[in-house]
GUTI-317439 format. One record per residue: residue in one letter; residue number from 0; x negated, y negated, z of N, C-alpha, C in turn. Coordinates in nm, 3 decimals. Atoms other than C-alpha are relative to their C-alpha. Layout:
# residues N
PT   type   seq      n.xx      n.yy      n.zz     ca.xx     ca.yy     ca.zz      c.xx      c.yy      c.zz
PT      A   NUM         X         Y         Z         X         Y         Z         X         Y         Z
...
This chain:
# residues 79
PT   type   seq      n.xx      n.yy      n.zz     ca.xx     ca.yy     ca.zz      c.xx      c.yy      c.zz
PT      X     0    -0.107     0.097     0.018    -0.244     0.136     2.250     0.098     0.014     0.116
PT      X     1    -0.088     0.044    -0.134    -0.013     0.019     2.535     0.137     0.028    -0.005
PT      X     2    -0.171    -0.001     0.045     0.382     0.033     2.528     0.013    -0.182    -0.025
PT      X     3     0.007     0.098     0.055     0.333    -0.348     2.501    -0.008    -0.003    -0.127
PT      X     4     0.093     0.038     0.125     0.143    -0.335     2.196     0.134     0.059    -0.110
PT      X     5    -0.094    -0.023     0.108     0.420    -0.308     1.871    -0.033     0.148    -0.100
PT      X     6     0.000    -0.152     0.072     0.376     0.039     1.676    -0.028    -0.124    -0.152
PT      X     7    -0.004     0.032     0.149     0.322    -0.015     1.289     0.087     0.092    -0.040
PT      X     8    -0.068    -0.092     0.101     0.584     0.097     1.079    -0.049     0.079    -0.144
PT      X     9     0.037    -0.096     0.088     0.510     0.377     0.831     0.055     0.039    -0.111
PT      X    10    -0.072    -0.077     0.160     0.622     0.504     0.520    -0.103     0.122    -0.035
PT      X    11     0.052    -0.132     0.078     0.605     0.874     0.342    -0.065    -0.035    -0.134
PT      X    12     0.102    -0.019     0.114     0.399     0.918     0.057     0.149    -0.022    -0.119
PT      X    13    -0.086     0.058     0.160     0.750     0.955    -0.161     0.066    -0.149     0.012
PT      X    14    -0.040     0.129    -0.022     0.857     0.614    -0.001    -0.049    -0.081    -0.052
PT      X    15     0.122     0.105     0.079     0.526     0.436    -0.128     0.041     0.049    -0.149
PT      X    16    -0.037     0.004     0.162     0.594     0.613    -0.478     0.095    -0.071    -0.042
PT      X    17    -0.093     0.094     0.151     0.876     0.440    -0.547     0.034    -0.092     0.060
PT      X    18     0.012     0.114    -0.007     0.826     0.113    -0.388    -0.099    -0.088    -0.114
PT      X    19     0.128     0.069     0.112     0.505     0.072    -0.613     0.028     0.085    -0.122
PT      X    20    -0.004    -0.071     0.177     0.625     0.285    -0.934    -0.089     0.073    -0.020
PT      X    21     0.124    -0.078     0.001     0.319     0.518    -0.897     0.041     0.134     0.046
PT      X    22     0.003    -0.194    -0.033     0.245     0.922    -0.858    -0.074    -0.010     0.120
PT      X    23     0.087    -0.054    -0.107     0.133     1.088    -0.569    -0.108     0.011     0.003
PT      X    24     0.142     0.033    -0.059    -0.221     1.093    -0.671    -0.056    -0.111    -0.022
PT      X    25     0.097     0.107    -0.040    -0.248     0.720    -0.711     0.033    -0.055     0.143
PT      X    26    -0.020     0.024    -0.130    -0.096     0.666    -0.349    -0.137     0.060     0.080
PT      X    27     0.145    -0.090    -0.104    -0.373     0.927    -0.205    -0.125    -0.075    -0.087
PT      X    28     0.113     0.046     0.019    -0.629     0.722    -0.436     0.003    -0.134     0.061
PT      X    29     0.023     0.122    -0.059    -0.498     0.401    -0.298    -0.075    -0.038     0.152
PT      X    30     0.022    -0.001    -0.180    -0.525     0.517     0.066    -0.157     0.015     0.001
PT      X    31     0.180    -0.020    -0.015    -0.867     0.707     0.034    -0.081    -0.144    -0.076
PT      X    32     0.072     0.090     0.024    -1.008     0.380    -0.145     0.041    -0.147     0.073
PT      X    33    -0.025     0.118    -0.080    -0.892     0.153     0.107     0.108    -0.117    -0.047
PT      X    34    -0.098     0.075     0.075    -0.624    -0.041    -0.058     0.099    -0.025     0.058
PT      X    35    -0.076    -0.013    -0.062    -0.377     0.096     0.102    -0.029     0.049     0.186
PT      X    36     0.041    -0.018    -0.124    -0.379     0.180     0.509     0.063     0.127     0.032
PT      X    37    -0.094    -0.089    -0.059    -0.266     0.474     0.668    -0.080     0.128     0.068
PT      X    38     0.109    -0.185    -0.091    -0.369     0.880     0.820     0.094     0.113    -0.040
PT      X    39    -0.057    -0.176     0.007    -0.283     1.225     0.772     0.057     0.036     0.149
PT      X    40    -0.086    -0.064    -0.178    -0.010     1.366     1.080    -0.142     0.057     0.016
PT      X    41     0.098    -0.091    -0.058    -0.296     1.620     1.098    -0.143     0.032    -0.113
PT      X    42     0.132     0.088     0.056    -0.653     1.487     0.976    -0.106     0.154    -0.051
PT      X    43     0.094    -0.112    -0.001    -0.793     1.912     1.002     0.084     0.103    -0.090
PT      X    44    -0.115    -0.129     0.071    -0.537     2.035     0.743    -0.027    -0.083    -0.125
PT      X    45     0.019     0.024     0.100    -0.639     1.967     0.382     0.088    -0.103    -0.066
PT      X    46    -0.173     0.036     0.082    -0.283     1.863     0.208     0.044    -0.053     0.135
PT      X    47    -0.131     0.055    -0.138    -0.141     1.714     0.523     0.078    -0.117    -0.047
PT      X    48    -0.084     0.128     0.023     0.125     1.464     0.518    -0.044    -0.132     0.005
PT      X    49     0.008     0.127    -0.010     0.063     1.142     0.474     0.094    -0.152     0.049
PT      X    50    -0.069     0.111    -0.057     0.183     0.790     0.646    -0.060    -0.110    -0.024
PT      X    51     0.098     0.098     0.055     0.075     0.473     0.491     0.094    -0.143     0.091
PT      X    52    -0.084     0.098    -0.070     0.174     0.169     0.696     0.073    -0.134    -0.111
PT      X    53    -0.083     0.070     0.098     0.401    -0.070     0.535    -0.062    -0.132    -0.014
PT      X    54     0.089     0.149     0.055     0.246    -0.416     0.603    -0.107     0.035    -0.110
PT      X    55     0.086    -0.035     0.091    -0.041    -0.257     0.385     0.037    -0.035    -0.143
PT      X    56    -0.062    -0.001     0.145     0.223    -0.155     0.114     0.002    -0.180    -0.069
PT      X    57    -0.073     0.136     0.111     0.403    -0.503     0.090    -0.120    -0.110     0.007
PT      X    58     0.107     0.052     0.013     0.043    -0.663     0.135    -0.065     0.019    -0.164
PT      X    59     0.036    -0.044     0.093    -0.059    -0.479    -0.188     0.126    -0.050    -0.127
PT      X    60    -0.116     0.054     0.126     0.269    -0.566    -0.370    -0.017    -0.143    -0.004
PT      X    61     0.039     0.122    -0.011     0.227    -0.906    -0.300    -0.115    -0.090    -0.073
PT      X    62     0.115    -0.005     0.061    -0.119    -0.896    -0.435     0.027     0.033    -0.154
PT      X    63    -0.088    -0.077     0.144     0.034    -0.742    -0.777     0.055    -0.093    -0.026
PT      X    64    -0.088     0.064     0.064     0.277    -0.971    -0.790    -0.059    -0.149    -0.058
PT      X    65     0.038     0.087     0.058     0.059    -1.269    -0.780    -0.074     0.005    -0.122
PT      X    66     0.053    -0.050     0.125    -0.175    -1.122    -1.036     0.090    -0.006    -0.138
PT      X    67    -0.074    -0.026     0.098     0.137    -1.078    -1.269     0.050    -0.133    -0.060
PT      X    68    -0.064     0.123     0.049     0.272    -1.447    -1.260    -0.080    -0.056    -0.126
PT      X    69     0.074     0.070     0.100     0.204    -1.638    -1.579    -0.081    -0.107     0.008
PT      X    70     0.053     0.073    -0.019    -0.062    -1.867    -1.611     0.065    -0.109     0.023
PT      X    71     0.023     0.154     0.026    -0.037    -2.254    -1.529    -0.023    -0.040    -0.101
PT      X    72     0.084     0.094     0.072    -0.059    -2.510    -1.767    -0.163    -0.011     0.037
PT      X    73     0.170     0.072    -0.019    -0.387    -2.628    -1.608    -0.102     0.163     0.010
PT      X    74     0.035    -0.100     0.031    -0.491    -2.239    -1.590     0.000     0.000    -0.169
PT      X    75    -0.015     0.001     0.147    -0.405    -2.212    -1.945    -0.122    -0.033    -0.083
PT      X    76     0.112     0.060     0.063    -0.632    -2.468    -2.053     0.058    -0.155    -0.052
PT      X    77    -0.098     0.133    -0.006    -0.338    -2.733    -2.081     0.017    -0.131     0.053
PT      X    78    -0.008     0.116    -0.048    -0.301    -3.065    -2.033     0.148    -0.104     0.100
């Protein structure tokens, strides 16, 4: 990556917990199952810290949120 090229902003593991209301091991299940995006500071250390990028997060909330809205009439089954 270039100095052109924009960085991705990051968030800590307790940052993602309480943007999405979740524990620490569904953040590390979101990441390891692809859901969420992100890396370990140091990838050769078991427990390492984690950094999950944020477009990911509010990509995933977004996704949630539409899921949550109430049906449509014409969803419904309504006329």
């Amino acid at each position: 990556m270039d100095s052109l090229t924009p960085k991705r902003e990051t968030l800590t593991t307790s940052e993602v917990m309480e943007l999405l209301d979740v524990s620490r091991p569904t953040v590390t299940r979101l990441l390891a199952s692809g859901v969420l995006e992100g890396y370990k500071i140091n990838p050769h250390i078991r427990n390492s810290h984690l950094r999950i990028y944020r477009d990911s997060v509010e990509q995933f909330l977004e996704e949630r949120n539409q899921s949550k809205d109430p049906p449509t009439l014409l969803e419904a089954g309504g006329s």
